[in-house]
N, C-alpha and C positions, 0 to 999 in steps of 0.2 A: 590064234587070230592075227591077223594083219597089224595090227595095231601096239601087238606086244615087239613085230620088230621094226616098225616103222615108229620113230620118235624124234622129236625134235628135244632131246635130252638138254638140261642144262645140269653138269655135275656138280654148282656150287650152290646156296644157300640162299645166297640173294644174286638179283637182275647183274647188278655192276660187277660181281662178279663173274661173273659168265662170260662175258664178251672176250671173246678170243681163248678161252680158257679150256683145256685140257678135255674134253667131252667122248659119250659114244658117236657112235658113226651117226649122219646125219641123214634120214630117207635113203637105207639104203639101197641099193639096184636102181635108184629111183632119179630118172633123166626128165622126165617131165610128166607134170601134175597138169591135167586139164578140166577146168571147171565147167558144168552143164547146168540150166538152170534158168531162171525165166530174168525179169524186169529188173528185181532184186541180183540175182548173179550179174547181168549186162549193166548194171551201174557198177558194182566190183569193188565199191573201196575195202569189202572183207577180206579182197582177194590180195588189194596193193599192200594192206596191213599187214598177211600174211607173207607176202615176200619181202617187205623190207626187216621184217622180224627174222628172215631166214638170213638174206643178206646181213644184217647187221650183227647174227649170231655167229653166222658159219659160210664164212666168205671165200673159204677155200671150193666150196659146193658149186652145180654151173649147172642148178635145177630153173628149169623152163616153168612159168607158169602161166597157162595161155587160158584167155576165158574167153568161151564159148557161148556163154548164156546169150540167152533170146527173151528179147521182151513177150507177155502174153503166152509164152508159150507152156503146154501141159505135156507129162509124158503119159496120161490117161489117151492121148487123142480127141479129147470131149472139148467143147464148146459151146457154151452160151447162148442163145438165140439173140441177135440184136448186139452182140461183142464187137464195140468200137464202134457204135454207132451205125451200128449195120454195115460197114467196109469191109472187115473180113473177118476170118475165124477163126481161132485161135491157131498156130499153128502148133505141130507136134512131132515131141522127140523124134520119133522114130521114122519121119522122112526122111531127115539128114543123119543120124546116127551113123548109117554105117559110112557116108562120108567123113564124117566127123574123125572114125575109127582108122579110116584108112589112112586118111591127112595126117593127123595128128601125131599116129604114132603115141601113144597113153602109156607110159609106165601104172599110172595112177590116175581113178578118174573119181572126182570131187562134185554130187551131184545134190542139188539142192531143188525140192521140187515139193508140191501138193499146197501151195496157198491157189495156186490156179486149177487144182485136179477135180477141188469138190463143184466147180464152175458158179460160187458164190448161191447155191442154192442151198436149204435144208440136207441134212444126211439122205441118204440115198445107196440103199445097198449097190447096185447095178453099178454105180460112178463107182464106189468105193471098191468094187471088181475093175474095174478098169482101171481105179491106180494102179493095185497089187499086181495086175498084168503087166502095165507098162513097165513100172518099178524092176519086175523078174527078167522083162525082154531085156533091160536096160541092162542088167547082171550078165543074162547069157550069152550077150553079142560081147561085152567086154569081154569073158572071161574067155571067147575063142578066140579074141586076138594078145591073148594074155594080160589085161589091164585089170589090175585093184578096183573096186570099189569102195568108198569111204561115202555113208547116205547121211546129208543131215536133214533135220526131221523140219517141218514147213516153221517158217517164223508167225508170230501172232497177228492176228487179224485183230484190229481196234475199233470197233464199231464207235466211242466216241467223238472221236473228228466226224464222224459224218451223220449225225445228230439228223432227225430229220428226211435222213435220204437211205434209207436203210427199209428193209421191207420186215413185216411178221411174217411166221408160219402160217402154212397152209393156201401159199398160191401154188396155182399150176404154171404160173412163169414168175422167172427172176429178173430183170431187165437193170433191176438197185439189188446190191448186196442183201442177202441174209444178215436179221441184226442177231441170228445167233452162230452167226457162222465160223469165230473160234472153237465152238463148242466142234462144228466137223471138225477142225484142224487138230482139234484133243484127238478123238479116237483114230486121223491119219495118222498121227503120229506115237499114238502108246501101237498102233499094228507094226510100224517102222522100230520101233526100241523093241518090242518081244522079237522080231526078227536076229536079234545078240545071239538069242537061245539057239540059233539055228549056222552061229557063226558068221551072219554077216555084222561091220563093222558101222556104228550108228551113231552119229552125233547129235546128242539133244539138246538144238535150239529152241523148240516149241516152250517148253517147260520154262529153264532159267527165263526166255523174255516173258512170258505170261509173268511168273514171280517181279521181274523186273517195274512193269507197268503196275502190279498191286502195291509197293513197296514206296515206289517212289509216288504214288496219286495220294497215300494215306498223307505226306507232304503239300500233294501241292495237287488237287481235282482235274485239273485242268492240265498234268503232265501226259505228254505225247512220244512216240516215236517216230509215229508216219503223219503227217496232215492230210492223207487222204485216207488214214488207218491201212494200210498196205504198203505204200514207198516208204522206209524205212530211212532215217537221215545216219548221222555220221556215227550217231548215238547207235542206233542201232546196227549198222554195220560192225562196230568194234564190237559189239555183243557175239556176234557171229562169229569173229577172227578170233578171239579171246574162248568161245567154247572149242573151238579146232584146235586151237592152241594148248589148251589143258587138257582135254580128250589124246594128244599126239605126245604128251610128256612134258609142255612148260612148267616153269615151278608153281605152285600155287599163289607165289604172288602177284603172276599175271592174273588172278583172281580180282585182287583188289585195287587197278588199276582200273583209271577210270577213262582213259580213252589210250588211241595210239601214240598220241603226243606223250604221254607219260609212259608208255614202254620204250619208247626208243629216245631218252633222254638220258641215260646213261651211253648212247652212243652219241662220241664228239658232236657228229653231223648227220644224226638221225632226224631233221626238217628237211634237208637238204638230200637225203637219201631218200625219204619219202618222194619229193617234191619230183625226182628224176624217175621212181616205180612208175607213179601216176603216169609220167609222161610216156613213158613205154608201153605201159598197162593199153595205156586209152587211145598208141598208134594202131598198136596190134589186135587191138578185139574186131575193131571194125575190116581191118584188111584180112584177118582170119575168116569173121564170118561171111562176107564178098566171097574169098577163095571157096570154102567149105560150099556155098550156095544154103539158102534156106524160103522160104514160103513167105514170110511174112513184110511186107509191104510196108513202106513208109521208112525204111531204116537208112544209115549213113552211106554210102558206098565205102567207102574208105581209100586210100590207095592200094594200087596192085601188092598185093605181099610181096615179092621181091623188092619193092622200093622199100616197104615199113618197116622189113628187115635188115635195110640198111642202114636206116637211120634209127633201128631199134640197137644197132650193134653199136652205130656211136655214142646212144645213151649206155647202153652196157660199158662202154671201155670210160665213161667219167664215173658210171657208178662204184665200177672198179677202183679207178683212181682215189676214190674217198676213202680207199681200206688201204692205201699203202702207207706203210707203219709214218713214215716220214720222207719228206723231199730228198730232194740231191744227189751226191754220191755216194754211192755204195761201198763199202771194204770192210775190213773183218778190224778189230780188235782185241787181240787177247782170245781170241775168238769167237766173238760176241757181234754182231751185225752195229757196224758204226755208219751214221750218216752223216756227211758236211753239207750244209746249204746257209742262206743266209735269211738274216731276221733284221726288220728294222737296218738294214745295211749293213750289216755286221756281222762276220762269219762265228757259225755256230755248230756246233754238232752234239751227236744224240749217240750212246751206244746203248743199245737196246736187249732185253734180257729175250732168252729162248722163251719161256713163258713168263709176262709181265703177273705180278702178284697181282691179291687183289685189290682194286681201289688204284693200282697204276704207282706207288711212291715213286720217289726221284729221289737223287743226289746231285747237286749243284756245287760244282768249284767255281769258286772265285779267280781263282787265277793258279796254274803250272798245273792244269790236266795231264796226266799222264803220270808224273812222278810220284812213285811209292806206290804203285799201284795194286796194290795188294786189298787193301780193303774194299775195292769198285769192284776189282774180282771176286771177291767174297759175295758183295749187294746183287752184283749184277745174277750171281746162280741164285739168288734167294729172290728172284722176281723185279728187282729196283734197275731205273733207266738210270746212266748216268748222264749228264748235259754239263755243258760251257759253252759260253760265248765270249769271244776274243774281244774283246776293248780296253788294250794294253796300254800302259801308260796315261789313265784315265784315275788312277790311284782309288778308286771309290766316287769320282766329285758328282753332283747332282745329275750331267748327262748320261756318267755309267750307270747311274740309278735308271733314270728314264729307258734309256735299251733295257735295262734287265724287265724293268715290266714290261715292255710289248714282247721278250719273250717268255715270258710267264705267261701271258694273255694264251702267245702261240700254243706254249704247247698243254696248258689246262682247257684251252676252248677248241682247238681244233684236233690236238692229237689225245684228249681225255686224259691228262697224266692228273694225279693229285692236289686239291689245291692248296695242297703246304709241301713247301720244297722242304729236304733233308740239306743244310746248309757245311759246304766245307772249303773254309780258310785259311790256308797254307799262306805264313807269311804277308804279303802286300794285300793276298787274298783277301785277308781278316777286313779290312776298310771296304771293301766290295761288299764283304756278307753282311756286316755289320748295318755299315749305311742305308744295305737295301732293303734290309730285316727289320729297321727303325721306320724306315718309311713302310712298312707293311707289315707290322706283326701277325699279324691274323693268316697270312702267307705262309708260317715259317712253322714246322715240325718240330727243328733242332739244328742246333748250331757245333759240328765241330771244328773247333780252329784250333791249328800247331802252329805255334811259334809265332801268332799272329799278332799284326800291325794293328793297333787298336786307339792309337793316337799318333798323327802324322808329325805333332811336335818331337817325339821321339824319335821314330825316322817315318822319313828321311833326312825330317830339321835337324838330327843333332842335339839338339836343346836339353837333353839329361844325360844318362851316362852314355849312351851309344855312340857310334862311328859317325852315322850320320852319311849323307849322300847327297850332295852339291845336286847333282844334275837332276837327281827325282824331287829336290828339295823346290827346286824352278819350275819342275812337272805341276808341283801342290801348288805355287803360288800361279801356275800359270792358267790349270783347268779347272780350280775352284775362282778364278776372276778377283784373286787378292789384290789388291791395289800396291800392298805395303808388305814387309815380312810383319809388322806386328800387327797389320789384323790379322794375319794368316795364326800368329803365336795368340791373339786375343779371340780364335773360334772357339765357339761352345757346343760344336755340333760331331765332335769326334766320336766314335765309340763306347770310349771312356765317358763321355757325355748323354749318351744317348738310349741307356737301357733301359728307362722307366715303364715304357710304352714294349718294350718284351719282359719286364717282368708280371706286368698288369696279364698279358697276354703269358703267362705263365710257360715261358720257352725255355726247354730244358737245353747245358750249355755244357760241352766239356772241352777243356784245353790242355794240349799236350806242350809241353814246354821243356828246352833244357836251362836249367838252371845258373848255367857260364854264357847264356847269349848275350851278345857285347855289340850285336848291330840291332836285334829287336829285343832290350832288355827285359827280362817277362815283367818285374816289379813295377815299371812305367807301363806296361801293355797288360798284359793278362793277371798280374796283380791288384793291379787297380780296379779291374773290371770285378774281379772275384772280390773280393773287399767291398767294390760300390753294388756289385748284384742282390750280395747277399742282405746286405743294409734293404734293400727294396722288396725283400722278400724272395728274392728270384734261385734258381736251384743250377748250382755249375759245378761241375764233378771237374778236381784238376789233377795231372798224371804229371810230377817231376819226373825228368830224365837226368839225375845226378851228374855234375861235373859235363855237360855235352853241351854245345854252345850252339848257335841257329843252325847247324846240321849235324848230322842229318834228322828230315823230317820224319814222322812215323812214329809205330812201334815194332820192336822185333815180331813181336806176336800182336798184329791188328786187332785179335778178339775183342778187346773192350770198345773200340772204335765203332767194329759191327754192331755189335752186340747191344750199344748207346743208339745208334742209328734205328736198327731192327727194334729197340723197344720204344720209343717213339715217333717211328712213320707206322701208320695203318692204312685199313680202309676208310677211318671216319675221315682223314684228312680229304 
């Protein structure tokens, strides 16, 4: 069957992981999907639900999805007496079909049909021959210009919303709906699902929404889909795209998603992707069906296709632009895809993994990107981005804080990376991770810091056993807004000061340190910290490096580093 190789596979477990993630081929052979179908398909939101799902899965794909549907319209050819107020008659598939076929060009054709076939009256053998006819024509003409068919089975008819305006059995005219005229839509639709048997390929909408509407009324009597028991609102449209979707291979928990807004929530900018489908969707249906030509009177003109396929191409090139990994410049790293661009005014960059793990981790330096980079190498093959932003000579003070959260903001809301950084502080670094990690614990994964700066009394002040450094020492009194050297020596906000709020926040910590460091002494810096963490409850693994003094940084063998990192960043972060 069609359907065993056409999928929209996701290889991993859960939604967020998926996104961008390792998969089977995605429809394959398959250049354009064209949707047929009446009032319900020509509103379309099942259909924009369905491309921004595909877009947002499988971005590399440049699958067309053009809808075709016609309001009122049957592929029985039957019509109603008195349909529309007596202006016209329904129209039907199979006048435009074979233009349809020719225009379009179908890899795949996507047809939804029979809420208009039983023409709102009693069952009726003769109508119910003229579905199955139409239905078979609709198969034959596709499959001589080579096109799939995928049938979904008619949505439910609600006679409650129309209380009153509904007719009994037993007239010889219909002019008001049948009030039992889901019950034709049952056996439209079990003759469409026994057709499996026969090989063709069936989606059953009919059913789940019937279930839908009993399930949810036992809550609340008065729940609806359609307010005219037929147009189907946004509720019901996700029903649709969600049975396609599961039927084609999504995972089953697009099952228990309750609309589109919550499938495309684990994509950064799945509103914003939506919001640009729509707008494409709803240039090209109406300049599609203007070009194609059809019977049925009253509808939009649209503009000429050639125009709406220009301006459908410059919505494609921004929809695009949503999926590229990150701004700026492009160049390799280690060989790893690195990006520079700037955030909040401040240059920053991104090197990004060949496949991001799942849930997106990071690694964030504080400051001297690039050196000892052995462990980023390691992260980066194991799925983790690594990032920095330059604001040197900022030593940690409240401003560096404020840049690091609008790039936090950037790249967990716009580029979906984790929202707890993996934190690494190398030296001055340590006052950067520290600082920023006190004002955000809830942010932070883990903290590794070598040889780091954890009380600026220590250095650059001098003030205990260290060297000490004149010129960074003017840096701390100058971009913390010290008045005095002794308020700067009377702050209570150092590192050293400030872990209460990460150990409540239970952030695990490990510090690599040599033991002869003479300008970041570890017993002022990373002693004190282990000492006051542990007092607080807090958990920090420390690695002496016997007799080795602030360099070098590292370890010969980074394992424990990874290995610290890789055991707390996940996907829950």
């Amino acid at each position: 069957m069609m359907l065993t190789r056409i999928s929209f596979l996701l290889a991993t477990a859960t939604l967020c992981t998926a996104l961008h993630a390792a998969q089977p081929d995605f429809l394959p052979g398959v250049r354009r999907v064209v949707f047929l179908g009446d009032s319900i398909t020509y509103s379309g939101q099942y259909i924009e639900y369905l491309e921004a799902y595909a877009l947002s899965r499988f971005p590399e794909r440049h699958i067309q999805f053009l809808n075709l549907g016609l309001p009122s319209e049957t592929v029985s050819g039957l019509s109603e007496p008195g349909h529309a107020g007596g202006q016209f008659p329904r129209p039907g598939l199979h006048e435009r079909l074979a233009r349809v076929l020719v225009q379009t060009k179908p890899d795949l054709i996507v047809a939804c049909y029979g809420m208009n076939d039983g023409i709102y009256y009693p069952f009726g053998e003769e109508r119910f021959l003229k579905f199955q006819d139409g239905i078979r024509r609709l198969r034959i003409q596709a499959e001589a210009v080579g096109a799939k068919v995928l049938h979904i089975t008619p949505p439910a008819f609600d006679p409650l919303p129309l209380k009153g305006k509904t007719l009994p059995a037993g007239r010889d005219e219909y002019r008001q709906p049948f009030e039992g005229y889901n019950e034709v839509l049952d056996r439209y639709s079990d003759w469409m699902l026994a057709q499996r048997a026969q090989g063709w390929d069936v989606v059953d909408l009919h059913g789940p929404m019937n279930r839908h509407l009993a399930e949810h009324r036992e809550q609340d009597p008065a729940y609806r889909l359609a307010g005219d028991g037929v147009h189907i609102n946004a509720t019901g449209h996700w029903l649709i795209a969600r049975q396609l979707l599961l039927q084609l291979g999504a995972p089953v928990e697009v099952n228990t998603m309750a609309d589109a807004n919550v499938m495309l929530s684990a994509y950064p900018r799945g509103a914003e992707l939506l919001r640009l489908v729509q707008q494409r969707q709803r240039l090209l249906k109406d300049a599609w069906l203007n070009a194609v030509g059809h019977q049925r009177p009253g509808m939009n003109k649209g503009m000429p296709l050639v125009e709406a396929e220009v301006q459908a191409s410059e919505l494609d090139a921004r929809i695009r632009a949503l999926d590229a990994p990150f701004p700026g410049k492009k160049t390799s790293w280690n060989g790893f895809d690195r990006y520079d661009f700037f955030v909040d005014g401040k240059p920053v960059l991104v090197v990004a993994p060949q496949q991001p793990a799942p849930g997106k981790p990071w690694v964030w330096h504080g400051e001297f990107f690039g050196h000892k980079p052995a462990p980023d190498i390691a992260l980066l093959g194991k799925g983790f981005h690594v990032v920095y932003m330059s604001v040197p000579d900022m030593l940690g003070c409240p401003e560096a804080v404020a840049h690091w959260n609008s790039f936090h903001k950037e790249l967990t809301e716009n580029h979906g990376l984790a929202k707890k950084a993996a934190l690494v502080g190398l030296s001055r670094g340590g006052l950067y991770c520290y600082n920023w990690a006190a004002a955000n614990p809830a942010k932070v994964a883990c903290i590794y810091a070598d040889a780091p700066v954890c009380d600026f009394k220590s250095w650059p002040g001098g003030k205990g056993k260290g060297k000490g450094s004149p010129r960074d020492w003017q840096l701390v009194l100058d971009r913390y807004h010290f008045k005095s050297e002794a308020e700067a020596i009377a702050f209570e906000k150092n590192p050293v000061d400030s872990l209460a709020l990460l150990a409540s926040a239970k952030v695990p910590l490990l510090h690599v340190y040599g033991d002869a460091d003479d300008v970041v002494p570890w017993d002022e810096n990373t002693g004190l910290v282990a000492e006051r963490y542990r007092k607080l409850g807090g958990s920090i693994t420390l690695i002496a490096k016997p007799g080795v003094g602030h360099h070098p940084h590292g370890l010969d063998d980074s394992t424990p580093i990874v290995d610290f990192i890789l055991k707390h960043s996940s996907v829950l972060h």
